[in-house]
C-alpha positions, 0 to 999 in steps of 0.5 A: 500500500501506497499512503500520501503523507504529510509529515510535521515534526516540531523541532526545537530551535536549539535542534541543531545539534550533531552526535558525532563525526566521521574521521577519514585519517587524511589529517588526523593521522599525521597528528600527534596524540596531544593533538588528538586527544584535544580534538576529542575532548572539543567533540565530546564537549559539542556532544560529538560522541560517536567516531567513526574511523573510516578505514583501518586500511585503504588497499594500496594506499594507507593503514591506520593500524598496526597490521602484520597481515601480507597484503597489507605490507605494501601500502604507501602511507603506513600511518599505523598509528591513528587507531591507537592514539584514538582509542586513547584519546576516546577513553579520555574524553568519553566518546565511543568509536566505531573502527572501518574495516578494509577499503578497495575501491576499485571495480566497486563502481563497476561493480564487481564480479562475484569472485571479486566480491569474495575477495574483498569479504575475505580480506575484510575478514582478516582485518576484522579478526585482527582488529578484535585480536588488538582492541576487542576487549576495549570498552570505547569501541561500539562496532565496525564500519564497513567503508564500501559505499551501497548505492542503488545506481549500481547494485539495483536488481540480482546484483543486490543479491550478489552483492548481500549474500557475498560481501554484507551478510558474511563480514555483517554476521561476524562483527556481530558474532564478536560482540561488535554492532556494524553500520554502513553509510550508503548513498540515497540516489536522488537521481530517482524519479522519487523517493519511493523507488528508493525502499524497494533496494533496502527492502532487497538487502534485509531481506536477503539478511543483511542486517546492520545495527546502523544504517546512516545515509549520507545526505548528499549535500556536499560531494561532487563526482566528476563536476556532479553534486550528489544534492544541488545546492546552487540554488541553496537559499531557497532550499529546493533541493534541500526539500527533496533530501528530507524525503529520501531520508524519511523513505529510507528510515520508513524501511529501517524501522520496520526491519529494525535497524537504526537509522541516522544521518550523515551530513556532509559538511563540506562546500559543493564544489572541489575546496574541501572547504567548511560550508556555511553555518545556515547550510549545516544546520538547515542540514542537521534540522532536516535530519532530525525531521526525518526521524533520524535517531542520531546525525553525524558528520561527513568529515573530521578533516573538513573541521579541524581546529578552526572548523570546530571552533564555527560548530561551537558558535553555529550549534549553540542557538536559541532555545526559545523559539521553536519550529516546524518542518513538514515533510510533504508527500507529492504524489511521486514521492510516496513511500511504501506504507508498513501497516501490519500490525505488531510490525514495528510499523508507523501506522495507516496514514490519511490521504493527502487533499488534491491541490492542498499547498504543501510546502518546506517551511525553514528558516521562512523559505517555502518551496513547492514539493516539486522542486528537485533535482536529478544528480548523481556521485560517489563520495 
């Protein structure tokens, strides 16, 4: 069933808030451990708790822990000590981490066969059994990341059953036999003709078995893939494409609930085009309060290289609003964009929803913007 819905979440203005934050190492790895444990303590203190290294190893390239596995022995930058010096750094601010596993992007996009799947669950496997032989009686680790991007644009249909039963569901089930919860970071794909084309992939993964603990869907904001933003943002002042984000977050947290799995928000903190550069105020939390809107049980951000010190010091002033006032964000439903309606009872369902009236205006109101429900945007990109 099909429901037409018009969702209006109260948020409280002092809502813009984040509960962590993506580390990727292009920075943090060159510094020293006074420096990091700094740098968590100024998280902990912005309720910044929940870190996530993105990578143990990125094939080729970099290594963030002390590895004594073959195929890792000839990675360029061996900055092996990042995991160390942060689970440090969590214990004494109070944080919690989440530690990525092995990353190989290469044929991912293409995407790869199902004996090159294997060999990436492989590989994952033996990190995953190293890291818990290192760190798997510390307290300050919530689980692993697997860092491979699930997008629909290339894993719709049998390949997401490929893609399931050879890669997600093995290293999935052995985190989780440890003791470790597991999440994932996919890509929503706004270049769908709605959001709710979009439930039916997820839909393909669960039920093939593939269960994290954590789903966190980027939110598109910020990436760009050769010159392509994953969310347009040209004409950002007025919110439009930020409309139609919010519907694809709450499309995915609809399917996450009924399945059970936590659903949050990664938002992308950096400008949209090749700088790298922090993102306005306005633009991060209009962010963060459309993820809260979307029913996200937690936002982080996307990523810690892009603050720094100086960035850090821009969220102590923009997160800190005045809690007096209040708002609403309504998500509205165009008929293109309803969602699959979860009805059955006991189910962990949102319950029947009425059918929107024909020509009602509907519109985002957000920081006094209003934007016609229509107004999106077909991008596509990789982060």
């Amino acid at each position: 069933m099909f429901a037409f819905l018009l969702g209006v979440f109260p948020l409280c203005a002092g809502a813009a808030s984040l509960d962590g934050v993506f580390d990727a190492g292009w920075t943090t790895a060159y510094q020293s451990a006074d420096s990091i444990n700094h740098m968590h303590q100024r998280l902990h203190n912005l309720g910044m708790e929940q870190v996530v290294l993105q990578y143990a190893a990125v094939e080729k390239t970099h290594l963030y822990y002390p590895s004594e596995l073959d195929f890792l022995q000839n990675t360029e930058y061996k900055n092996n000590q990042l995991f160390p010096k942060s689970i440090n750094a969590a214990k004494l601010a109070g944080n919690k981490l989440w530690l990525g596993l092995y990353y190989d992007g290469e044929n991912w996009y293409t995407p790869p066969t199902g004996d090159q799947l294997d060999t990436l669950a492989a590989r994952n496997l033996q990190v995953l059994d190293e890291l818990y032989a290192l760190y798997g009686n510390e307290p300050v680790i919530e689980g692993v990341y697997i860092p491979q991007e699930i997008a629909r644009r290339y894993w719709d249909g049998l390949r997401s059953m490929t893609l399931a039963g050879r890669f997600l569901i093995p290293v999935t089930k052995a985190a989780q036999a440890k003791g470790w919860k597991v999440m994932v970071a996919p890509f929503y794909n706004q270049n769908l003709d709605s959001a709710g084309q979009l439930q039916p992939f997820f839909e393909s993964l669960f039920k093939e078995g593939f269960k994290p603990d954590v789903l966190a869907v980027q939110d598109g904001i910020g990436s760009t893939s050769m010159g392509r933003a994953h969310a347009s943002t040209s004409n950002f002042e007025a919110h439009a494409d930020t409309a139609t984000v919010g519907l694809y977050e709450l499309a995915i947290e609809s399917v996450c609930k009924f399945y059970d799995v936590d659903f949050w928000v990664d938002v992308e903190l950096f400008r949209t085009d090749d700088t790298h550069a922090l993102a306005s105020g306005k633009r991060i939390v209009t962010q963060i309060d459309i993820a809260r809107a979307s029913r996200a049980s937690k936002v982080i951000a996307y990523d810690l290289s892009v603050l720094g010190n100086a960035g850090l010091d821009s969220l102590e002033k923009w997160l800190t609003r005045d809690t007096t006032q209040s708002m609403s964000i309504k998500l509205p439903w165009p008929r293109n964009y309803a969602p699959r309606s979860y009805d059955q009872p006991g189910s962990g369902s949102h319950g029947s929803q009425p059918k929107s009236v024909d020509g009602e205006k509907r519109y985002y109101r957000l920081n006094g913007a209003r934007v016609r429900p229509g107004a999106r945007s077909r991008f596509v990109g990789n982060r």
